[in-house]
N, C-alpha and C positions, 0 to 999 in steps of 0.2 A: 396332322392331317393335311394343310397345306401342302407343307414340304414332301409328303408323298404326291399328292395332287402335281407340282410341279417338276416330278420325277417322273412323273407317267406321259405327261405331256410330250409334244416328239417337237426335233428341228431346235434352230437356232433359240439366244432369248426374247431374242424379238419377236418370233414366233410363239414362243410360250407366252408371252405377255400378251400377244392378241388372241391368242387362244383362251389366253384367263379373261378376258374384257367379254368375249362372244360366250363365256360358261358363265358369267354372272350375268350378262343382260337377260341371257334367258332364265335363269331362277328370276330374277326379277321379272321377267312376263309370266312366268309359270305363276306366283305368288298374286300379281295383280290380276290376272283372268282367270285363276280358278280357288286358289286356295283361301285369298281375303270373300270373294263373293259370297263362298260356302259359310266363312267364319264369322260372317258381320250380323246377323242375325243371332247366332247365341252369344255374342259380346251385349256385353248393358251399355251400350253409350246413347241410346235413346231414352233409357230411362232416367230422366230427370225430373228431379225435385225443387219448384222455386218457393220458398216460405215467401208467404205475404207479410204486409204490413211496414217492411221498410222503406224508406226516403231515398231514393235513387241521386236527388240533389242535394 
């Protein structure tokens, strides 16, 4: 999938390599602004359980 990815891409490799750096920053904004916001509410990481009774020292 890459190596097509990199195939499709136009211009020199220096140009494909900054063109691959601007195609991930944006998955990475797309990911952080809409797709974790959505998903952090049906994740359990709020749900936590501390049993009592233990000695912390």
């Amino acid at each position: 999938m890459y190596a097509w990815i990199w195939r499709q891409l136009p211009g020199s490799v220096w140009v494909k390599a900054l063109l691959s750096l601007v195609l991930v920053l944006a998955v990475v904004f797309v990911l952080f602004q809409w797709v974790f916001p959505w998903a952090e509410p049906l994740l359990p990481f709020n749900d936590v359980t501390v049993n009592g009774g233990g000695n912390a020292g």
